[in-house]
C-alpha atoms as one frame of an Amber mdcrd trajectory, in Angstrom:
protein
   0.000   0.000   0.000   1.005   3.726  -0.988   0.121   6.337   0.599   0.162
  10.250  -1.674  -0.199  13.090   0.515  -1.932  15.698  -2.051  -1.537  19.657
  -1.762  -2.190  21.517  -4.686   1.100  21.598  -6.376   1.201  18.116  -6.543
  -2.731  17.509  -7.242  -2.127  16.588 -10.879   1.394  14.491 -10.612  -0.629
  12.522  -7.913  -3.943  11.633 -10.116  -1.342  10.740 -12.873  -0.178   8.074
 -10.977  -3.493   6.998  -9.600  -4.725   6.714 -12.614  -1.982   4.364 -13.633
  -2.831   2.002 -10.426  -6.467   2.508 -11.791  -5.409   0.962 -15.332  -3.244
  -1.605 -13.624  -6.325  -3.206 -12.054  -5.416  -1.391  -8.656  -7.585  -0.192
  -5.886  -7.299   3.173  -4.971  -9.208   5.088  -1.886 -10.106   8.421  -1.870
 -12.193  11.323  -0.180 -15.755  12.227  -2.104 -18.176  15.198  -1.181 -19.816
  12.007   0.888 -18.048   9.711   2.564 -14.411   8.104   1.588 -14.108   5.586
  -0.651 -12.967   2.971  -2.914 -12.016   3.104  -6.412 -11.199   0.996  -9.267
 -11.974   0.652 -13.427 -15.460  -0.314 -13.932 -14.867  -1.903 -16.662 -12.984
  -4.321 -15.463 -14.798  -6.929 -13.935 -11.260  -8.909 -11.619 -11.400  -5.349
 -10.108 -14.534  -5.109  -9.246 -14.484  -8.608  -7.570 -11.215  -7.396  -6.200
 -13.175  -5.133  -4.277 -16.222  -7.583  -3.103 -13.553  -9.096  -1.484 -12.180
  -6.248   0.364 -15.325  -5.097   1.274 -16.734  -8.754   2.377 -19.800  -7.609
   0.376 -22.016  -9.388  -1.430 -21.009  -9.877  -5.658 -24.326  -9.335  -6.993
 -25.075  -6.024  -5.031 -24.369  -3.128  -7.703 -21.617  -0.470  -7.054 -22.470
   2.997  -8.186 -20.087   4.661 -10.682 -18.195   7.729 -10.426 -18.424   9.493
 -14.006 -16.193  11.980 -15.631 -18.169  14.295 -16.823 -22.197  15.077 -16.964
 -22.081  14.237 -20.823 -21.012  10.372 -20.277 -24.583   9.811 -19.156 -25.671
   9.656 -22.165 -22.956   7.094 -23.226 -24.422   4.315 -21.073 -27.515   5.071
 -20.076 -31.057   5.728 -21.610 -34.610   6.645 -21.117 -32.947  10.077 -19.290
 -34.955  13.328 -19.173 -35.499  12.884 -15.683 -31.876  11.969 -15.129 -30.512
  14.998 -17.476 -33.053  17.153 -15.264 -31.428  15.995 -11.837 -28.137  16.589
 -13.124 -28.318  19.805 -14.540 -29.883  20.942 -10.855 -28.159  18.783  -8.287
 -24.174  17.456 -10.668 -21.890  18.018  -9.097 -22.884  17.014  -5.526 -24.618
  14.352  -3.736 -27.105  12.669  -5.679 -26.614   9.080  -7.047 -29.220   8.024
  -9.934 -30.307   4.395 -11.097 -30.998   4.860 -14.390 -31.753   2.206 -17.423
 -28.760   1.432 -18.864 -27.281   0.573 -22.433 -27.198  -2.853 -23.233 -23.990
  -2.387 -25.195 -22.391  -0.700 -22.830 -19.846  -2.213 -21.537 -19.950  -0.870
 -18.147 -23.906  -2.228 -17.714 -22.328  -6.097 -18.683 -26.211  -7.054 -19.067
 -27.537  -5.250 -16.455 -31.221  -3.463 -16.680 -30.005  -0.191 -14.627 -26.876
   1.294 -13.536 -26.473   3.693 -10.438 -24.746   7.291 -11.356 -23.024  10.108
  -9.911 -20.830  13.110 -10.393 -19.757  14.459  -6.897 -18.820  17.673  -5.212
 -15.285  16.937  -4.948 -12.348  18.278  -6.495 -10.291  15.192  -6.270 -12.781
  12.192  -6.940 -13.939  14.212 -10.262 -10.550  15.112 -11.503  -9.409  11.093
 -10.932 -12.279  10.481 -13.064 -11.714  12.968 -15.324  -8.370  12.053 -15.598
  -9.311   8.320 -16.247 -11.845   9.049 -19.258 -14.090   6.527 -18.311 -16.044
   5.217 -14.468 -14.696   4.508 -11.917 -16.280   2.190  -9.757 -16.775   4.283
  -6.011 -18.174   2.175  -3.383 -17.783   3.289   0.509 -14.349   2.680   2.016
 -15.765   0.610   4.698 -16.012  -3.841   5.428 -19.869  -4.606   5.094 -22.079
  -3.548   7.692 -19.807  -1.488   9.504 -18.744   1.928   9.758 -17.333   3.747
   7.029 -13.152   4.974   7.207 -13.449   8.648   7.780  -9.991   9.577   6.986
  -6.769   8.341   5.014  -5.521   6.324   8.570  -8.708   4.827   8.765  -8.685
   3.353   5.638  -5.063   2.435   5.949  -6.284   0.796   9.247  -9.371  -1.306
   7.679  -8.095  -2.542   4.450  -4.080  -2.503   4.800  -1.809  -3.618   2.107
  -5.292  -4.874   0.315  -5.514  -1.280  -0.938  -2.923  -0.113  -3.760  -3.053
   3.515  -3.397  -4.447   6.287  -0.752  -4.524   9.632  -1.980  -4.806  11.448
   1.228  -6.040  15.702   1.291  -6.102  15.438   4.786  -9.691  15.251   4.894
 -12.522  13.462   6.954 -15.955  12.628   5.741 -18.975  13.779   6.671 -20.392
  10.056   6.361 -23.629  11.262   5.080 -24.343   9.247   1.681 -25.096  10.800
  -1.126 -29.357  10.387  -1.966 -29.981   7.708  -4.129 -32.881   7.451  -6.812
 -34.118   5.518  -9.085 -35.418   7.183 -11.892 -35.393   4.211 -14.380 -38.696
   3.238 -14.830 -42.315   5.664 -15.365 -42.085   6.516 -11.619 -39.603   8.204
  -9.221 -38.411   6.089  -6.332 -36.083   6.659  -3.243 -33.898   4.112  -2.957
 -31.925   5.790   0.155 -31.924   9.522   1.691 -29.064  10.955   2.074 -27.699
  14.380   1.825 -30.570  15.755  -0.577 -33.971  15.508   1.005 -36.939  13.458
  -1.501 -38.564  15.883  -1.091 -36.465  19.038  -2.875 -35.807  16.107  -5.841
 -39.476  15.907  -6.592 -39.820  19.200  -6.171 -37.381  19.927  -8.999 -38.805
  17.134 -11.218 -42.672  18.826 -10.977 -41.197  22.359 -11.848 -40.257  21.084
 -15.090 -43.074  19.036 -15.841
């Protein structure tokens, strides 16, 4: 395990690198506008089980992905004027959206809906960025249990398991991001988090 202390003079020279562990198959953790977590390529499916493993969490439960830019919505999902409403109102920040996916995506690997987000978060978005294509981000935390707060914390759960920690010196504020599924003809909270329902349907109806 590596750990990259990042100030801004460094910020870029460190993603660089992260990215590399990224294309390597590596795991890297990270600080989001939510909660810390765990990244890796989603298109690679050995990472992805890589990180079921770490996690102790169960295979079939879908991780949300981190995307680089508003615009890749439209590369794997469909079905998404509600989606391309939310985003334009709440991206960046702390909204995650299940939304039906591409079959021929690549990302999707057969799957009806994927779950979204672009968060408030310097770092996380300019990994992504960086990358060109999601990242898997799942919560830097074993299954069930509290999620790392900080850089030590995560050094302290996972170990040597994890590749790369790029550490701001930051601690969550272990509120998820709200997560809804706008897939189908009606609008359903899968989890509250930092965005109440209620201002989301709010936003929908005003543009109805």
């Amino acid at each position: 395990m590596k750990v990259l202390k990042i100030n801004p003079q460094n910020l870029n020279s460190t993603i660089a690198e992260a990215v590399l562990v990224l294309k390597s198959g590596g795991i890297v953790a990270h600080p989001t506008d939510t909660v810390w977590g765990l990244a890796c390529d989603a298109a690679n499916p050995k990472a992805i089980q890589k990180i079921h493993a770490l996690k102790n969490s169960d295979p079939a439960k879908p991780l949300l992905l981190n995307l680089p830019s508003k615009n890749y919505l439209g590369k794997i999902g469909r079905k998404l004027c509600r989606a391309k409403i939310l985003a334009r109102e709440f991206w960046p920040g702390s909204l995650s959206l299940l939304v039906a996916a591409k079959l021929t995506s690549e990302i999707s690997r057969g799957k009806s809906k994927i779950g979204v987000r672009l968060p408030d978060h310097r770092l996380s978005n300019a990994l992504a960025k960086k990358f060109g294509a999601p990242l898997i981000t799942t919560s830097a935390n074993l299954s069930g249990r509290k999620v790392a707060k900080n850089a030590d914390a995560v050094a302290k759960i996972f170990g040597n398991k994890v590749d790369l920690i790029l550490d701001d010196g930051s601690e969550s504020k272990n509120l998820p991001s709200t997560l809804v599924d706008v897939s189908g003809s009606e609008v359903k909270l899968i989890r509250e988090g930092a965005i109440p329902f209620k201002k989301i349907l709010q936003t929908l109806s005003s543009h109805s």
